[in-house]
C-alpha positions in Angstrom: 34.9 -5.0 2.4 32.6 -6.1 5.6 32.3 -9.6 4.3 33.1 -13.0 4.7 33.2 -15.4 2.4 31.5 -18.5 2.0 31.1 -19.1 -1.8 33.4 -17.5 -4.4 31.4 -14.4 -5.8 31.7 -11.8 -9.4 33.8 -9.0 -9.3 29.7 -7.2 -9.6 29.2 -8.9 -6.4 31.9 -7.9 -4.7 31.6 -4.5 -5.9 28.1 -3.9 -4.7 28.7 -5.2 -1.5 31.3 -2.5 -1.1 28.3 0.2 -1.7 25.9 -1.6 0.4 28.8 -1.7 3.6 29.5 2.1 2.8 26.1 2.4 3.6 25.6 0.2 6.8 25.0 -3.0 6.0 27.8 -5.7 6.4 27.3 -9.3 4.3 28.3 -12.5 4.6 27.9 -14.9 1.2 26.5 -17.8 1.9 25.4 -19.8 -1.5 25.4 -19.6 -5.4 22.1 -20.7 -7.2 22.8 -22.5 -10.9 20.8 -19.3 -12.0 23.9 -16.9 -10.9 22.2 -15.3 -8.3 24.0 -14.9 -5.0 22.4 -15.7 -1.2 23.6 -13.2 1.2 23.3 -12.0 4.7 22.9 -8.6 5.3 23.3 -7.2 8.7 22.7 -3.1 9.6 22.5 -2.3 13.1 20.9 -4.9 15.5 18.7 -6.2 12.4 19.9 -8.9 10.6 17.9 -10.4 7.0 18.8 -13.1 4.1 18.4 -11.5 0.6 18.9 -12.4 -2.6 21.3 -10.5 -4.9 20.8 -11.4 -8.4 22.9 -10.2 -11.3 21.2 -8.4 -14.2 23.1 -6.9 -17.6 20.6 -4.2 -18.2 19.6 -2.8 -15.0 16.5 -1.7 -16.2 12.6 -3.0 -16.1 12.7 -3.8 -19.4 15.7 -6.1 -18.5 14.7 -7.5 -15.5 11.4 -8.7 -17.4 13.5 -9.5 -20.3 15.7 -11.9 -17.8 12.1 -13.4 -16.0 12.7 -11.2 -13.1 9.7 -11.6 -10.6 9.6 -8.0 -9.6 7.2 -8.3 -6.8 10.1 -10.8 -4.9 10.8 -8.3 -2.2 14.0 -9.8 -0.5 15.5 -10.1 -4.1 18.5 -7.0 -4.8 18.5 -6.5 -8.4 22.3 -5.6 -9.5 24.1 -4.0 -12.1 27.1 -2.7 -13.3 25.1 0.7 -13.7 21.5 2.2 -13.8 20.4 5.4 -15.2 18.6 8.3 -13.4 15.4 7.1 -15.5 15.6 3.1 -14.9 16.3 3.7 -11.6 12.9 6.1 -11.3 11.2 3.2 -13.2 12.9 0.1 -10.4 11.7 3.1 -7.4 8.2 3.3 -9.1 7.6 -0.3 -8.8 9.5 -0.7 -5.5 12.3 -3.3 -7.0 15.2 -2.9 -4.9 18.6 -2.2 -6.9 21.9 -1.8 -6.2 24.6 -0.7 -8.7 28.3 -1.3 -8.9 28.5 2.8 -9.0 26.4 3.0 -5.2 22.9 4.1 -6.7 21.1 2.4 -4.4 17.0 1.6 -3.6 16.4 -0.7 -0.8 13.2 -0.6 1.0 13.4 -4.1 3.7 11.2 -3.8 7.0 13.2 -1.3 9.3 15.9 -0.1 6.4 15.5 2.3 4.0 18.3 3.5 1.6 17.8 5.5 -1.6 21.0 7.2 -3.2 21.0 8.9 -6.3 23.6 10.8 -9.1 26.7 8.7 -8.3 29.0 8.2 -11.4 31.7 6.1 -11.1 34.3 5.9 -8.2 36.7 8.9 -10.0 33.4 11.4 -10.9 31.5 10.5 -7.7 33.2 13.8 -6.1 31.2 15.6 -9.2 27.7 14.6 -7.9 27.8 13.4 -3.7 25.2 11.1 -3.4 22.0 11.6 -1.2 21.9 9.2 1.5 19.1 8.6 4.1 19.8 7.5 7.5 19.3 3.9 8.3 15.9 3.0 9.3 14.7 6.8 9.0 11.5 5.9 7.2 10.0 3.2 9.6 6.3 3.8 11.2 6.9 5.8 14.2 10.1 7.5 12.9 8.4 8.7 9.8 5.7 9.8 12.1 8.1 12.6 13.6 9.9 13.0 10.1 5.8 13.8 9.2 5.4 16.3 12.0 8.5 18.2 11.7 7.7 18.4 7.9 3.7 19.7 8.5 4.2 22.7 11.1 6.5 24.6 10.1 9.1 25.0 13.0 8.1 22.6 14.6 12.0 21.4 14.6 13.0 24.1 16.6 10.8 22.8 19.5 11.7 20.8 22.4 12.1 17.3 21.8 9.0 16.6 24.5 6.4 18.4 22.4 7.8 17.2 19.0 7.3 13.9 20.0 3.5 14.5 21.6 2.8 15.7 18.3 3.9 13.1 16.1 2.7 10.1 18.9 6.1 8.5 19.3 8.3 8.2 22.7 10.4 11.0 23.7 13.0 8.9 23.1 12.4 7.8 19.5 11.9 11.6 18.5 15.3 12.5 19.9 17.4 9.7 18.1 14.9 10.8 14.6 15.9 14.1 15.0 19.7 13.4 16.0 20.1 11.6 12.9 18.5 13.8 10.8 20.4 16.5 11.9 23.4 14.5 10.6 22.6 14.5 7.1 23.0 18.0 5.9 21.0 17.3 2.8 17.9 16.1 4.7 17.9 18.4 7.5 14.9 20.7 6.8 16.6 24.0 7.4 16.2 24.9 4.0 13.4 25.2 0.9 15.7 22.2 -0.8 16.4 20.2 2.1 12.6 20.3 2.8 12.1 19.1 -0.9 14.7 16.3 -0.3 13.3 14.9 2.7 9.7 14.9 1.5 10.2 13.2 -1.8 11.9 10.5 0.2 9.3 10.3 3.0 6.7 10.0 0.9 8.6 7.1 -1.8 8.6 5.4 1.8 5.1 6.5 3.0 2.7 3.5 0.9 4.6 0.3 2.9 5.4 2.5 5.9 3.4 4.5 7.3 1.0 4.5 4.7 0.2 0.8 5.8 0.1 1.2 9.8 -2.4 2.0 11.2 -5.6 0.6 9.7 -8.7 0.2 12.3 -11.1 -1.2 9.4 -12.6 -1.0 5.9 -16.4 -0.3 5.2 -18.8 1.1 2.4 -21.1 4.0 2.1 -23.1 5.1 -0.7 -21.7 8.7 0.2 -18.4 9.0 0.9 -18.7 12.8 1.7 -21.6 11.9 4.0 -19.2 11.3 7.0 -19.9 12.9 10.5 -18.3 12.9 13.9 -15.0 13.3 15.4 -12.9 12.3 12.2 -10.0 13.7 10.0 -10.7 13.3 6.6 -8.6 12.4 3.8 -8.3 11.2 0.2 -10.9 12.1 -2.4 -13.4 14.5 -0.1 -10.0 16.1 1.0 -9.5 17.5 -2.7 -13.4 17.9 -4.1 -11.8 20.6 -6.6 -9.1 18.1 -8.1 -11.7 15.0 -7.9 -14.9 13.3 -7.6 -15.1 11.9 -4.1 -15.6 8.1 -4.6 -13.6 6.6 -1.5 -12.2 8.4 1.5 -9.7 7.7 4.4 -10.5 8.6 7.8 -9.0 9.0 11.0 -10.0 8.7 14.4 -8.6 8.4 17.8 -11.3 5.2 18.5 -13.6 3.1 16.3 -16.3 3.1 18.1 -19.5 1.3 17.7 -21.6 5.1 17.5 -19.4 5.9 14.9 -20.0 3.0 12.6 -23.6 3.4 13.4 -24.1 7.4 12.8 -22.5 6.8 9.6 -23.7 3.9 8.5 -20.9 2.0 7.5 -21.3 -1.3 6.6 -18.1 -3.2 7.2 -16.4 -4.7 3.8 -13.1 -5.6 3.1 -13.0 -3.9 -0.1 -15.1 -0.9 0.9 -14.7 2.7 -0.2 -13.9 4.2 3.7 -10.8 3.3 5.4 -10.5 3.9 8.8 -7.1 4.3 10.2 -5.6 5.5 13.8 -5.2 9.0 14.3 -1.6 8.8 15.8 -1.0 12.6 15.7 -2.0 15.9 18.2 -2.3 19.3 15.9 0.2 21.5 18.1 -2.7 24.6 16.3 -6.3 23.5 17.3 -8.1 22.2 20.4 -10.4 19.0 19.6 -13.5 19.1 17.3 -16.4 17.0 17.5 -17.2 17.5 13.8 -15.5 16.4 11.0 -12.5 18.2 9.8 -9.3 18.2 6.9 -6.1 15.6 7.7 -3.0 17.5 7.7 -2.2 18.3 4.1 1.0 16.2 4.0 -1.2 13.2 5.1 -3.5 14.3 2.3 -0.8 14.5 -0.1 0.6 11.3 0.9 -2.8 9.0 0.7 -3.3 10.3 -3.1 -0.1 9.7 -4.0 0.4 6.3 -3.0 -3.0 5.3 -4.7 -2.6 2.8 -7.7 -5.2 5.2 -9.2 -3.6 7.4 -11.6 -6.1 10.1 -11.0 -5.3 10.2 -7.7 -1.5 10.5 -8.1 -2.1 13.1 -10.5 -4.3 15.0 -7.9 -1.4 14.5 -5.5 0.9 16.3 -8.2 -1.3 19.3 -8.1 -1.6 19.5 -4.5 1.9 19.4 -4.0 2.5 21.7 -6.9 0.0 24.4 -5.2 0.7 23.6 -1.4 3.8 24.8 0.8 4.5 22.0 2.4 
């Protein structure tokens, strides 16, 4: 194991620090709290962070609340000795990071992003191989080219120059996405399930990745399907079949005084339009001065990450009825 020791640590400890090196991250211990709970540094890469691992028996959210967990602590890693397939959906749902003694893994801190699933014990983990993502795969401009690759179809088989024009990163960025992607067989989108695989995991990153770049302004309207100019449109008046429009997201390349103005928008921090940067170029269509449809997976991804549950299950059907 990666780790040196400051403070004598649990066998749990130890062995979830074992996972977490397996999958990048090297530790250092550096204090015990009365509670149990363990202060670590975690380094990955050139990004270093102090976390809290604390110790749970049931490895559930029933436990953790049970226990006084405060499940909104975000540099807190929950651990276990193991977690099932349905507490760890549960701990993803509500965005608790976890680790267990068996390598399941969630951890979603600034630039890393880790999610492994189905592993056993150390003698069955042959029996299911885990799915790993690469190491800061799902940050903003990263998930941008994960996003474009993901909405043309093909797109992947293009030269690095236009991939990255299309998803607005450096040429550089796009090449080490796609280099790593390429690396992980199960994420690679070469096939239907590799597709599935990377898209559920881009979009459990999307609501405090991407999802939360980006954002020019927040207004209100009394129509929220009243919207002209040069915008792509998204949430509710993206889906009027599945529901009844009632707030909207909207992209444009520039907030601009006219645009407030033609539309009316009166600015309010708990408004019903969001107005985010379009960082995109659709590699299909020239520009449009009227309004027109996000890309579906944007669509897909800004209903799904509502707390709304109407929304979410509007995302269900859209993803249920869409190629993606």
């Amino acid at each position: 194991m990666s780790s040196e020791h400051i403070v004598a640590t649990t066998p749990l400890v130890d062995r979830c620090l074992d996972r977490l090196c397996e999958y990048g991250l090297t530790s250092t211990v550096l204090s015990e709290a009365p509670d149990g709970s363990i202060r670590v540094r975690l380094q990955g890469r050139a990004v270093t962070q102090g976390v809290t691992l604390a110790p749970h028996r049931e490895l559930t959210l029933t436990g953790l609340l049970r226990d006084g967990a405060d499940l909104d602590a975000h540099h807190t890693i929950r651990i276990g000795e193991r977690v099932s397939t349905r507490a760890a959906d549960a701990l993803r749902s509500r965005r608790v990071n976890f680790v267990d003694a068996a390598g399941n893994a969630y951890i979603d801190l600034d630039d890393w992003y880790i999610d492994v699933r189905g592993r056993r014990t150390d003698t069955q983990a042959h029996e299911a191989p885990p799915l790993r993502t690469p190491r800061n795969a799902f940050s903003t401009k990263r998930a941008q080219v994960i996003f474009a690759i993901l909405q043309w179809e093909g797109l992947q088989e293009a030269d690095v120059r236009t991939i990255a024009q299309v998803a607005g990163t450096s040429v550089g960025l796009a090449h080490r996405t796609l280099t790593e992607l390429r690396h992980e067989v199960e994420l690679w989108p070469s096939s239907p399930e590799s597709c599935e695989r990377l898209l559920s995991a881009w979009l459990a990153a999307y609501p405090t990745g991407l999802g939360a770049a980006h954002q020019l302004g927040r207004f209100r309207t009394p129509d929220v399907r009243a919207i002209s100019g040069a915008v792509n449109v998204s949430g509710d008046p993206a889906v009027p079949h599945l529901l009844r429009p009632s707030e909207a997201i909207v992209y444009v390349d520039e907030l601009t005084a006219d645009l407030v103005a033609r539309n009316r928008w009166v600015r309010d921090v708990n408004g019903n339009i969001t107005v985010k940067k379009r960082f995109w170029r659709n590699p299909d269509a020239t520009e449009v001065a009227e309004p027109s449809l996000a890309p579906t997976l944007l669509v897909l991804a800004d209903l799904s990450s509502s707390p709304d549950p109407r929304r979410r299950e509007a995302a269900s059907a859209l993803r249920a009825t869409h190629a993606l």
